[in-house]
C-alpha positions in Angstrom: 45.7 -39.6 -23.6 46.6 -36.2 -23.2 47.1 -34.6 -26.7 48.0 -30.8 -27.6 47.2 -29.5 -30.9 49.1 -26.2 -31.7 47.9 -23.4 -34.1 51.4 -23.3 -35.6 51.4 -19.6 -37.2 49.5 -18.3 -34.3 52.8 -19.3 -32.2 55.8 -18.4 -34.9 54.3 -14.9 -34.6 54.4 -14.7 -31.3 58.1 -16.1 -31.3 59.4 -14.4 -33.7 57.7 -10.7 -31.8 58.8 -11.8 -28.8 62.8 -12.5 -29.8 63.0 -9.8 -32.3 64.7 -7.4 -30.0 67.4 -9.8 -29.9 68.5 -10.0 -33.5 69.9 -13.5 -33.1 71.3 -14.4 -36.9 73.0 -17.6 -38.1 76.5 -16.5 -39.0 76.1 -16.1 -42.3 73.1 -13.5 -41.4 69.9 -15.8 -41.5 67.1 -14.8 -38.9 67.3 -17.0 -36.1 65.0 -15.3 -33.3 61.9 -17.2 -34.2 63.6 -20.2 -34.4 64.5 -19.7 -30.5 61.7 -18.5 -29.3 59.3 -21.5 -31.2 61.4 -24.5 -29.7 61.7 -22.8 -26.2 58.1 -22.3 -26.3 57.2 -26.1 -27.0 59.3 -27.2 -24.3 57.4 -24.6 -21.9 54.4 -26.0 -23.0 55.3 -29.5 -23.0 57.0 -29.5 -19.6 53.8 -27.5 -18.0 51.0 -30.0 -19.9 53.1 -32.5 -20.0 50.8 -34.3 -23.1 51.5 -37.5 -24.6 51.2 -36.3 -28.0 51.7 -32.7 -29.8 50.3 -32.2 -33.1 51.2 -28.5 -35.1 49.0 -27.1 -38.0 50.0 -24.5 -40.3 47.8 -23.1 -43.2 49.0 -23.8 -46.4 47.1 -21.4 -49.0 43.7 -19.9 -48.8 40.3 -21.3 -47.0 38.6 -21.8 -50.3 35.3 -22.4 -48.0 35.5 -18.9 -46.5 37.2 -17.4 -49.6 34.2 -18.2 -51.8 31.5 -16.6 -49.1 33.8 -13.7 -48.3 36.5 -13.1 -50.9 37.8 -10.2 -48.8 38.6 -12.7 -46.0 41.5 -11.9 -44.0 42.6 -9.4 -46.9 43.6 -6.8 -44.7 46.2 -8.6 -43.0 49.7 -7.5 -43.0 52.6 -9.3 -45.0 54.6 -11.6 -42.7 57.5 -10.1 -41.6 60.2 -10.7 -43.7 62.5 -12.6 -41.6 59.9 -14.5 -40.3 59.0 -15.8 -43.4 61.9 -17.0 -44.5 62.6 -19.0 -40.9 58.7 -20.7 -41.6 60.4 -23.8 -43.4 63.0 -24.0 -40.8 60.2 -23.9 -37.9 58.7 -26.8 -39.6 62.3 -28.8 -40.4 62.7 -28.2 -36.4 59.5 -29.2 -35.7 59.8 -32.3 -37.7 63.4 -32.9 -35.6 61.4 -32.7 -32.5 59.2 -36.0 -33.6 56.1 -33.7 -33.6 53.5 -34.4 -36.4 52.7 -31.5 -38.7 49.4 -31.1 -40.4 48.7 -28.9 -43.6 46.2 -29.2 -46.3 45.9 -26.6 -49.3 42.4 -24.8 -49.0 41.6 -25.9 -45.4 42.0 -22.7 -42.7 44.0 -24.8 -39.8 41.6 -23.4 -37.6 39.3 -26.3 -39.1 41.6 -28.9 -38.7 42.1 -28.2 -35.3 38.9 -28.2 -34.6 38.2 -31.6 -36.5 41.0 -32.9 -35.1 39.7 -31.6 -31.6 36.3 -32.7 -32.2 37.3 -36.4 -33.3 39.8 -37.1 -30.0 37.4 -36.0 -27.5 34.8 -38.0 -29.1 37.5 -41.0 -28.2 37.9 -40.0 -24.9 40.8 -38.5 -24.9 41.5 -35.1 -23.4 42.5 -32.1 -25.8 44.3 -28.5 -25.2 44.3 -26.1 -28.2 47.5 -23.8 -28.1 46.3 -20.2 -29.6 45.4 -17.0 -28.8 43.0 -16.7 -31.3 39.6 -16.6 -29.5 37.4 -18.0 -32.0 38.9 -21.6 -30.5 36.3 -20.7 -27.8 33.6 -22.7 -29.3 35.3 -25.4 -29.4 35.7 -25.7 -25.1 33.5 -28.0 -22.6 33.8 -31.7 -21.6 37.3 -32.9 -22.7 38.8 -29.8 -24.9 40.4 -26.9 -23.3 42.5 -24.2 -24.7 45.9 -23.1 -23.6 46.6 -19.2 -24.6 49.9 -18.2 -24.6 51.3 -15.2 -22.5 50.9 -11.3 -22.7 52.5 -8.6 -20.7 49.6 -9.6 -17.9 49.6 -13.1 -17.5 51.4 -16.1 -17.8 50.0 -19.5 -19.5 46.2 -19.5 -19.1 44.2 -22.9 -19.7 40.8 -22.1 -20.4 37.3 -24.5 -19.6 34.2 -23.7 -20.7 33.6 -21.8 -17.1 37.4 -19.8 -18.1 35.2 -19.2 -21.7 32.2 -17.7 -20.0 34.5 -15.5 -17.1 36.3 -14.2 -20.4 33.7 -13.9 -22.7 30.5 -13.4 -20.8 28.8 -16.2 -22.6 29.2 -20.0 -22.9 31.9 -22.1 -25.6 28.9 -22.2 -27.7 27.4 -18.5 -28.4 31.1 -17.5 -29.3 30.3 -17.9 -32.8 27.0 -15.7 -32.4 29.0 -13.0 -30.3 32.1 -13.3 -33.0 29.1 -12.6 -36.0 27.5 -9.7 -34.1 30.4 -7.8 -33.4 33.0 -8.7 -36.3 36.5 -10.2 -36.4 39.1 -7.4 -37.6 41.8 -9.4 -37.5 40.0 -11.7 -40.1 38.2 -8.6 -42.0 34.7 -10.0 -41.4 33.0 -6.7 -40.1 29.9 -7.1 -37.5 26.9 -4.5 -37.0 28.9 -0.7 -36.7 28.8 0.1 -33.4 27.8 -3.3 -31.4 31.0 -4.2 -29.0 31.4 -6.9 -26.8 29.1 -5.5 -24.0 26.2 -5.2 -26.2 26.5 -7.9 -27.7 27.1 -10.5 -24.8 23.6 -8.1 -23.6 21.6 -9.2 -26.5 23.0 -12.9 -26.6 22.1 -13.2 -23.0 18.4 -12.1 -23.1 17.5 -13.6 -26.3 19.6 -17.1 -26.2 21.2 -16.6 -29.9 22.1 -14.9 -33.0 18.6 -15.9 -34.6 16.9 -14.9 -31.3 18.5 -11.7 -31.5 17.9 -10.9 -35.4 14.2 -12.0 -34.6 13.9 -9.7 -31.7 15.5 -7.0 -33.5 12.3 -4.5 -32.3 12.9 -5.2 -29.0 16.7 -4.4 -28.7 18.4 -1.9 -26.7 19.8 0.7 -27.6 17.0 1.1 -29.9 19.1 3.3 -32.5 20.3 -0.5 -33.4 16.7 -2.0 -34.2 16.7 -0.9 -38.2 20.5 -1.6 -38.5 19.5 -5.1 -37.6 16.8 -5.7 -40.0 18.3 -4.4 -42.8 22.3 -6.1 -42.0 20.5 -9.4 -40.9 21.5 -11.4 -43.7 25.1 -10.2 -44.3 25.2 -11.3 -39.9 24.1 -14.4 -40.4 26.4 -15.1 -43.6 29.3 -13.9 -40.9 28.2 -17.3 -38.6 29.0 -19.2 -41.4 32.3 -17.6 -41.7 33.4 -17.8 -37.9 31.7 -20.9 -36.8 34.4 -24.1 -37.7 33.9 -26.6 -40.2 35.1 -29.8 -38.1 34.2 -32.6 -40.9 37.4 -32.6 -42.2 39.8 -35.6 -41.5 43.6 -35.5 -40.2 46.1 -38.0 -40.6 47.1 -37.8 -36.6 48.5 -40.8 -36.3 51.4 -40.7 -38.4 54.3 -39.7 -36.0 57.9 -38.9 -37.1 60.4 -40.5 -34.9 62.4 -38.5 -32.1 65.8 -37.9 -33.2 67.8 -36.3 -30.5 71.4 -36.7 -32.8 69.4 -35.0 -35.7 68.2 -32.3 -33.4 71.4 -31.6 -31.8 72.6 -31.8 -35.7 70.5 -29.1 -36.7 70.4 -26.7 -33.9 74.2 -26.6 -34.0 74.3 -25.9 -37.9 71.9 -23.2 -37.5 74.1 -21.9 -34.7 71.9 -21.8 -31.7 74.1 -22.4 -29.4 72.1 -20.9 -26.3 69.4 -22.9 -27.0 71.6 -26.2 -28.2 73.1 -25.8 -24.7 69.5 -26.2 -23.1 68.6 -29.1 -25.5 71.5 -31.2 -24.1 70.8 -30.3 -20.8 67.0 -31.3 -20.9 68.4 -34.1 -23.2 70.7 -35.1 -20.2 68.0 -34.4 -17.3 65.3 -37.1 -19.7 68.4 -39.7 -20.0 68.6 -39.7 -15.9 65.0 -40.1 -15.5 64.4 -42.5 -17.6 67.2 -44.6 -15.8 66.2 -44.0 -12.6 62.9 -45.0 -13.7 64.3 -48.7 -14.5 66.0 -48.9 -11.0 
């Protein structure tokens, strides 16, 4: 079984960026541009994948794991955007309409449940595609698990193995949490060694095998104007592996599905007046129903 596990805020940004221009409102003035762009997003995904099952996580409060070894984890980040916040219930009462599972637990990053999650289907045998941009899902890639990142200016869909990892990263699925620890995560405020980029780093990673190679070789590295750096921030790099590598021990409730409603759906996307994209549900609605009787006959 084909199953796609979505990292749910990683994709209402991206729809709510990527329709904002538009300023679609209900008629009473409520945001409606994220709305649009997160349903026609799924059905991109779904018709290109085509899976058998789509699962969406959202976080619901703080990581208490990475909270209490960084407490300034992810405290730089901007606030949501206003609108955006306010459609997040609405994205998940959509999602729910859809008959897609949602999963959420208080003090668990999603990023660990999706990799749980991951971890546990491809043990079954089934294959798995991670929908985010975020590129610490790299380390979860090889065998069975894939991940799908969305589009950017320059590309279109791209479905990443662990070969797609290494062409991206310079590294294998694997040393993605050692690269991540050496050279920081901004957008999670978990700063690496001042200085070490990407090139470096993979440099390192690729002459002495790992991070703990590369903290015990630190008077052997080049440059050499990082060898003290490295001695005296080894400790603080090493507590950043613990912050970027997943937990995946955590257990989902995946097989709970809600039922597809198509009446409820067309229900909802009418009384939220999305008419352009209530217009495309009927006709993919109408396009399934013709199928699926042709596939009787």
């Amino acid at each position: 079984m084909r199953w796609l596990l979505i990292d749910g805020f990683n994709l209402a940004f991206r729809s709510h960026f990527g329709m904002e221009r538009l300023g679609l409102k209900r008629a009473d003035g409520f945001p409606t541009g994220a709305l649009h762009g997160w349903i026609r997003m799924l059905w991109s995904i779904e018709d290109s994948e085509k899976p058998q099952r789509m699962v969406v996580f959202f976080d619901l409060g703080g990581s208490d794991r990475h909270l209490a070894a960084h407490p300034e984890y992810k405290a730089q980040r901007a606030d949501t955007p206003e609108d955006l916040e306010k459609q997040i219930p609405e994205i998940k009462k959509l999602t729910q309409n859809m008959g897609l599972t949602i999963i959420e637990q208080r003090g668990v990053e999603a990023d660990d449940l999706i990799a749980s999650a991951a971890q546990r289907l491809s043990r079954e045998g089934h294959e798995v595609i991670i929908v985010s941009a975020d590129k610490d899902f790299g380390q979860c890639v090889g065998g069975k698990v894939f991940q799908l990142t969305p589009p950017t200016p320059a590309s279109d869909w791209r479905r990443l193995d662990a070969a797609g990892v290494f062409e991206k990263f310079g590294i294998h699925p694997e040393r993605i949490p050692d690269y991540l620890a050496l050279v920081g995560d901004s957008v999670d405020n978990i700063p690496g060694l001042k200085g070490v980029g990407p090139k470096t780093a993979v440099k390192w990673l690729t002459e002495f095998a790992d991070l703990e190679g590369v903290l015990s070789a630190a008077d052997k590295l080049e440059p050499a104007r990082f060898r003290e750096q490295v001695v005296s921030e080894a400790a603080r790099i090493r507590a950043n592996l613990s912050l970027v590598r997943f937990k995946t021990d955590f257990t989902c409730e995946l097989d709970a599905t809600p039922p597809r409603d198509a009446a409820a759906l067309e229900a909802y996307l009418a009384g939220m007046d999305m008419q352009g994209t209530l217009k495309k549900f009927k006709q993919r609605e109408a396009e399934r129903i013709a199928k699926s009787q042709g596939e009787l006959f």
